[in-house]
C-alpha positions as a Markdown table, in Angstrom:
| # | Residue | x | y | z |
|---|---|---|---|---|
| 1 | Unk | 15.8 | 61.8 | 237.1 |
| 2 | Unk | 19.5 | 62.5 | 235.7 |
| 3 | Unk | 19.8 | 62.0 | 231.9 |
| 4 | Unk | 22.8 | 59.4 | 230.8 |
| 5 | Unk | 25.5 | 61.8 | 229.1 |
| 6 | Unk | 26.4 | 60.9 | 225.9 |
| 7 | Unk | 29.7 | 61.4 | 223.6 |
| 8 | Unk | 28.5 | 60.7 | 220.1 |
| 9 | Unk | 31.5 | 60.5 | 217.8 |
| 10 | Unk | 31.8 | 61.1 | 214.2 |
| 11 | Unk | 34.5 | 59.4 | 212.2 |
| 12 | Unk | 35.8 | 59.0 | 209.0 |
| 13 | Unk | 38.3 | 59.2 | 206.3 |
| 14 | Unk | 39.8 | 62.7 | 204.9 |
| 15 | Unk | 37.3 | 64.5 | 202.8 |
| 16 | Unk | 34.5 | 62.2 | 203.9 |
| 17 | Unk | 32.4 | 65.4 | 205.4 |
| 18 | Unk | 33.2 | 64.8 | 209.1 |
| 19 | Unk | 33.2 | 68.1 | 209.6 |
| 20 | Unk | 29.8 | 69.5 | 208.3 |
| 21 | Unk | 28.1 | 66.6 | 209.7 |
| 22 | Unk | 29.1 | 67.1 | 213.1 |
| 23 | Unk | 28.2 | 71.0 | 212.9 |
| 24 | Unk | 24.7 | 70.1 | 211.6 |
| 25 | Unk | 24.3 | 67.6 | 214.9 |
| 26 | Unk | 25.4 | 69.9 | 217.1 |
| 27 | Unk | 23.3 | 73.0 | 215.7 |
| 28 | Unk | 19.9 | 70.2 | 216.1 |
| 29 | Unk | 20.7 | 69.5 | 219.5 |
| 30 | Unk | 22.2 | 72.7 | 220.5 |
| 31 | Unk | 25.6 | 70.9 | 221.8 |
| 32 | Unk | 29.3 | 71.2 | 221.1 |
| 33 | Unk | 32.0 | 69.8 | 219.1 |
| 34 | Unk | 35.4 | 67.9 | 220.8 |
| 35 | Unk | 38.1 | 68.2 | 217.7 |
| 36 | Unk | 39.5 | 64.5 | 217.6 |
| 37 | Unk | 42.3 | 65.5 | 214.6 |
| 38 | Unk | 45.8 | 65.3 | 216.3 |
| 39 | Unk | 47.0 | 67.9 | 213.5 |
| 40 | Unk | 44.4 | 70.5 | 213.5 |
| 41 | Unk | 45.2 | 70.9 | 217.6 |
| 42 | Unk | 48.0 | 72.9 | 216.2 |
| 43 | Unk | 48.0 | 76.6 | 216.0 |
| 44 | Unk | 50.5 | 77.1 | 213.5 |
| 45 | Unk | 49.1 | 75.0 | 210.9 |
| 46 | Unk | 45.5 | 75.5 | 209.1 |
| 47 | Unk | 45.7 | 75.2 | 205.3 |
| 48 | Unk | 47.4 | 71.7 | 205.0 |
| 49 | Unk | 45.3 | 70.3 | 208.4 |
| 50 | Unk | 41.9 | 71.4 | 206.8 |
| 51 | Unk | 41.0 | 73.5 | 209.8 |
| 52 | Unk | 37.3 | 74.3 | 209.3 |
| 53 | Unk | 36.8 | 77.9 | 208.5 |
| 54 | Unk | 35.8 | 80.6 | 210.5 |
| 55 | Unk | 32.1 | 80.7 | 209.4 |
| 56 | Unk | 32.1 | 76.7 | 210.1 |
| 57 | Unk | 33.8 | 77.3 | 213.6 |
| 58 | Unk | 31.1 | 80.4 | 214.1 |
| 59 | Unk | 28.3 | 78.2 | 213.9 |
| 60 | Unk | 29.2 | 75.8 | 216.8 |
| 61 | Unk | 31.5 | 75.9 | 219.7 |
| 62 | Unk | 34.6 | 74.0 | 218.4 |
| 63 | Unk | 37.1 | 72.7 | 221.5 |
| 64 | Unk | 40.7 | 71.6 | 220.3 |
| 65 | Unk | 41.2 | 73.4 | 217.2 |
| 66 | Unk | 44.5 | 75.5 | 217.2 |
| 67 | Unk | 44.4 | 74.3 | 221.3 |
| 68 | Unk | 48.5 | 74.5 | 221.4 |
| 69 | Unk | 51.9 | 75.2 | 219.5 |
| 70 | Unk | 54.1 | 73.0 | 217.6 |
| 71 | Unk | 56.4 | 73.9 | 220.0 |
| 72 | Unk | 54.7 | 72.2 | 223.1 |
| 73 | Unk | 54.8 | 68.5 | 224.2 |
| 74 | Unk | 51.9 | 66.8 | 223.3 |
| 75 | Unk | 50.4 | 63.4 | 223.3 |
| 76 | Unk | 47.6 | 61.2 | 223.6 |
| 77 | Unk | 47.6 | 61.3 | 227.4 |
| 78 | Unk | 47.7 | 64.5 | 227.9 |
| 79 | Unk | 44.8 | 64.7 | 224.9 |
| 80 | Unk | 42.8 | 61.8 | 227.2 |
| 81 | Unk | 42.8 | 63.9 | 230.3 |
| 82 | Unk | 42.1 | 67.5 | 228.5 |
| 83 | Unk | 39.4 | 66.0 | 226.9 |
| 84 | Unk | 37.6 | 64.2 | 230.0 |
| 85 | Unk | 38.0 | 67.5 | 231.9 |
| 86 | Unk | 36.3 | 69.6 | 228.8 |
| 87 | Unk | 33.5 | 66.6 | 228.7 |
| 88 | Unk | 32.4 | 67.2 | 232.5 |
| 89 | Unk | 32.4 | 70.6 | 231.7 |
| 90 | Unk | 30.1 | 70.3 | 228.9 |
| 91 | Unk | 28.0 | 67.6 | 230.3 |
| 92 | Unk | 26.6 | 70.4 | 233.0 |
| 93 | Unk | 24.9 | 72.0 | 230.2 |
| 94 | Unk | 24.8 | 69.5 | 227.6 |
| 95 | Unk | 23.4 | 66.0 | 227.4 |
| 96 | Unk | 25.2 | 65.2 | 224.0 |
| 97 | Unk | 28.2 | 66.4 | 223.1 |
| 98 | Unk | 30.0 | 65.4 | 220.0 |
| 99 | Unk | 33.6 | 64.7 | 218.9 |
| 100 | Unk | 34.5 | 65.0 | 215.5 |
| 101 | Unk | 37.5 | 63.7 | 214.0 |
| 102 | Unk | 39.7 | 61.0 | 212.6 |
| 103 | Unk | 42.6 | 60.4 | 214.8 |
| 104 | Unk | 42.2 | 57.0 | 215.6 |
| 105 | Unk | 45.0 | 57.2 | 218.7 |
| 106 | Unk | 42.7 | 60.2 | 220.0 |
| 107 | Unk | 39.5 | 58.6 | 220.2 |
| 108 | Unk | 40.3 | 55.7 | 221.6 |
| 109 | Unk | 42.5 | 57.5 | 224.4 |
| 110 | Unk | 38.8 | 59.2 | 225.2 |
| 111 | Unk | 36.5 | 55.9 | 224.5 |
| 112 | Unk | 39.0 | 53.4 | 225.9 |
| 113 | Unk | 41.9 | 55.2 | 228.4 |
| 114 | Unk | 45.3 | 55.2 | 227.5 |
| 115 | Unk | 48.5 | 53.8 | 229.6 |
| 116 | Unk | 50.1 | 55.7 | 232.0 |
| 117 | Unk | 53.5 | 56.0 | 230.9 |
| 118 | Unk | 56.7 | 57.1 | 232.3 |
| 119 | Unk | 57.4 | 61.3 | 231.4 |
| 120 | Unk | 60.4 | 61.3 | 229.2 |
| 121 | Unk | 63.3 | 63.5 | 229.7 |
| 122 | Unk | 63.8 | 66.4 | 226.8 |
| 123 | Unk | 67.4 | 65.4 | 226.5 |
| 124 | Unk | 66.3 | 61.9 | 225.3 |
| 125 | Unk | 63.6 | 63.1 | 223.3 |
| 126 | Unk | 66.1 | 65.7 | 221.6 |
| 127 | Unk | 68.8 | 62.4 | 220.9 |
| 128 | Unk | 66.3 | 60.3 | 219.6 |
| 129 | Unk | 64.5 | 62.7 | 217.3 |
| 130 | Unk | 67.9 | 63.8 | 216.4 |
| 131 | Unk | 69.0 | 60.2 | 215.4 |
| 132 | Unk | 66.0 | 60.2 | 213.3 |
| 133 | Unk | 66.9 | 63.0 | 210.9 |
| 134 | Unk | 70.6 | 61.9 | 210.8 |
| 135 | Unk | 70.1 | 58.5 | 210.5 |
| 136 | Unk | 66.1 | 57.9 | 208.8 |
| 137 | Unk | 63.6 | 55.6 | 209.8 |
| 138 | Unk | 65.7 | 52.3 | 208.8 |
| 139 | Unk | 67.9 | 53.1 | 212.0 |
| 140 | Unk | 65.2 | 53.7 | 214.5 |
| 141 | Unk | 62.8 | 50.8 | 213.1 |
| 142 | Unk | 66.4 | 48.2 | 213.7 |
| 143 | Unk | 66.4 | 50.1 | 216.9 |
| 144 | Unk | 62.7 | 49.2 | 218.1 |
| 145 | Unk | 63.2 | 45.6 | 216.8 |
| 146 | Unk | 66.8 | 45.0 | 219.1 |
| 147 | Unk | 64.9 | 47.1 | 222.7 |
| 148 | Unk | 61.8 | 45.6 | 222.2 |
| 149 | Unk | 60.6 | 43.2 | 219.7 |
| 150 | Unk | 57.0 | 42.8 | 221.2 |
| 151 | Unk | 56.4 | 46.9 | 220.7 |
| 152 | Unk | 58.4 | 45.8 | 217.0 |
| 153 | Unk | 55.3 | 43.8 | 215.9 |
| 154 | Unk | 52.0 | 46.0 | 216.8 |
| 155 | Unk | 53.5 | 49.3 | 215.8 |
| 156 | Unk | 52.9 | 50.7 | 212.3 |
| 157 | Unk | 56.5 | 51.3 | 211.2 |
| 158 | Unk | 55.5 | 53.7 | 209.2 |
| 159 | Unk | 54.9 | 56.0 | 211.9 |
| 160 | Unk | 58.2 | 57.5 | 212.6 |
| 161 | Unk | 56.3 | 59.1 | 215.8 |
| 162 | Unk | 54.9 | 55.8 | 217.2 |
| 163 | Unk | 58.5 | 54.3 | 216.9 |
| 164 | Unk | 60.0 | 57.3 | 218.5 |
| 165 | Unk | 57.8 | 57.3 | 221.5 |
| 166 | Unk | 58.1 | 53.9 | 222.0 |
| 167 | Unk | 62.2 | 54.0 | 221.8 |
| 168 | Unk | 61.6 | 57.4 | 224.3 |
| 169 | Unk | 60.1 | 55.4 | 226.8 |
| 170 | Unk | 62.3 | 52.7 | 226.5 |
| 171 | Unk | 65.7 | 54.7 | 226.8 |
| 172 | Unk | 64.1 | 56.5 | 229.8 |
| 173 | Unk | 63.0 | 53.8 | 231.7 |
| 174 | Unk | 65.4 | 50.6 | 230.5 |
| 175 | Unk | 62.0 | 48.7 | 230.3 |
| 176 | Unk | 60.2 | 48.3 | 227.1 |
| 177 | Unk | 57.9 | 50.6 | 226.2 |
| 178 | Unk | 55.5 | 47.0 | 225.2 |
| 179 | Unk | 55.6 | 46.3 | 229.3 |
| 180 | Unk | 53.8 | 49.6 | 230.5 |
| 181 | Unk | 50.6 | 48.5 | 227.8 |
| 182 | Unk | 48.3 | 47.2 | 229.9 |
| 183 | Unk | 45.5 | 47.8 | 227.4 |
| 184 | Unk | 42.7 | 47.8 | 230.3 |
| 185 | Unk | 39.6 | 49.9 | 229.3 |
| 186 | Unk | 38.9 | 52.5 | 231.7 |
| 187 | Unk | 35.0 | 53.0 | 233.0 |
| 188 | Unk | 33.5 | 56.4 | 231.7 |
| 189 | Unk | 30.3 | 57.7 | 233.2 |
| 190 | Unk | 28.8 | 58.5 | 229.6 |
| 191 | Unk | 27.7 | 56.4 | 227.3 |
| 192 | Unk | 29.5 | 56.3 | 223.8 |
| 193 | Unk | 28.5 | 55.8 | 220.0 |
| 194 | Unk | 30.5 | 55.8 | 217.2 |
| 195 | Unk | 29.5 | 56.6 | 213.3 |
| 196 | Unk | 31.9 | 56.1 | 210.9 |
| 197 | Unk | 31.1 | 57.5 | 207.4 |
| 198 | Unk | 32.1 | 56.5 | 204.6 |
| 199 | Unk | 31.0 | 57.2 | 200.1 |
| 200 | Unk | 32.2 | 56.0 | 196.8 |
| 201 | Unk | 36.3 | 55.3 | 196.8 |
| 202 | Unk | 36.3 | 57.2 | 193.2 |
| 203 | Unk | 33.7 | 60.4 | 194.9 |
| 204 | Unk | 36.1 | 60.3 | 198.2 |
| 205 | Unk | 39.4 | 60.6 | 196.0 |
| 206 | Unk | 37.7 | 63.4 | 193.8 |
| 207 | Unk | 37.3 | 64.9 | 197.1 |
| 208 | Unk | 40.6 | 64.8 | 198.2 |
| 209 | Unk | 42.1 | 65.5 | 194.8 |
| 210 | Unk | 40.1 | 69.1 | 194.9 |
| 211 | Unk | 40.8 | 69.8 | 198.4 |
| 212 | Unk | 44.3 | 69.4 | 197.9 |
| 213 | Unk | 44.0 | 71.5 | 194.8 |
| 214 | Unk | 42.5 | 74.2 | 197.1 |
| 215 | Unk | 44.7 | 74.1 | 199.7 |
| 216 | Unk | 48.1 | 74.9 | 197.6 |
| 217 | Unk | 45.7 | 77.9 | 196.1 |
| 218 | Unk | 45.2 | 79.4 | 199.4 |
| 219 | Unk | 48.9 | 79.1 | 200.3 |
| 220 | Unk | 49.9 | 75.4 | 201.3 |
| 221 | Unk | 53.7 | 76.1 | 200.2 |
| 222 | Unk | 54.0 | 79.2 | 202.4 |
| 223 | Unk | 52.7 | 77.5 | 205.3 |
| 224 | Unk | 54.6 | 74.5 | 205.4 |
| 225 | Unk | 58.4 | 77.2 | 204.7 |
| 226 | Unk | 57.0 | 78.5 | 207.9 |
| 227 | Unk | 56.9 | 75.0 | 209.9 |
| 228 | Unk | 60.6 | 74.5 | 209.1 |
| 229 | Unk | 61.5 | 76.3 | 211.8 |
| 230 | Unk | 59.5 | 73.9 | 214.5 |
| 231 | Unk | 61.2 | 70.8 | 212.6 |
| 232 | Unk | 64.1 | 70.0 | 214.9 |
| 233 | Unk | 61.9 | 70.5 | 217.9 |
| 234 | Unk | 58.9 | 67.7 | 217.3 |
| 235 | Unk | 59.2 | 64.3 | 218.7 |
């Protein structure tokens, strides 16, 4: 009789121990972690993405840590299908694997299915993003609201990068970007839990306060002078 596969995810805010939960799981029941950080996929960055650390990543097969550059394409599509491909892999050996991570955009794409959406030429990509450092996030959020005022209301506009993929799409296609969301769940053949953790606000900001403290000690501002470079060329 065939064992229902399971993806058992562990969420949570920063500093809330995702990390050295989902290790201890995975040691118990000899499985493998699914990185669900959109930040720590990244190969150029580690310090200020809180990469785990090579004895953490030692103890546990890790998948989608430092997976590509900051110089590649990347989005939650592409994340959705690289990480259903890994899961079949993993569920010939495994009957739990585990994803670990805090991206909510990520997650869902795995749990839920994203939309497929049109492929956006470079050249708009490049004119938007460019727009965006000449003329801030004031310009592109009046920009969103004039294409499309439905996409206007659900997005954080906070999120430069939500706003700019949804002004990509809509460029490309003419269409708003709101019209391709057809926000139908897609059937997975494993079954899915979700913990979220969560501690003290004042313990969980004591947290954060030290990592950050540690992370300019072990060379945060050298880092980020060497990202400069990659600036132009994200969405």
């Amino acid at each position: 009789m065939m064992m229902t596969k399971h993806l058992v995810i562990i969420a949570g805010p920063t500093a809330s121990g995702k990390t050295g939960v989902g290790i201890e799981l995975a040691k118990k029941f000899n499985s493998q972690i699914i990185s669900a950080d959109s930040r720590q996929i990244y190969r150029e960055t580690r310090i200020g993405t809180a990469v785990p650390t090579s004895e953490q990543l030692g103890q546990v097969p890790h998948h989608f840590i430092q997976y590509i550059s900051l110089a590649d394409y990347y989005n939650a599509s592409m994340y959705e299908m690289d990480v259903i491909q890994k899961l079949d892999e993993l569920f010939k050996e495994n009957n739990i694997v585990f994803m670990v991570g805090g991206s909510g955009m990520y997650i869902n794409a795995v749990c839920f299915g994203i939309d497929d959406l049109p492929t956006v030429d470079q050249e708009v990509r490049t004119m938007l993003a460019e727009r965006f450092q000449l003329e801030g996030l004031d310009r592109i959020r009046e920009d969103l609201k004039r294409m499309d005022p439905v996409s206007y209301e659900i997005i954080d506009l906070n999120n430069h990068y939500r706003i700019l993929k949804a002004l990509e799409v809509t460029t490309q296609t003419g269409r708003p970007y709101s019209s391709f969301l057809t926000r139908k769940a897609r059937k997975r053949n494993f079954d899915i839990t979700r913990i979220g953790l969560d501690m003290d606000r004042e313990i969980l900001y004591n947290r954060i306060n030290a990592r950050v403290d540690s992370m300019v000690e072990d060379g945060l501002v050298k880092e980020v002078e060497g990202l400069v470079s990659f600036r132009k060329r994200m969405p």
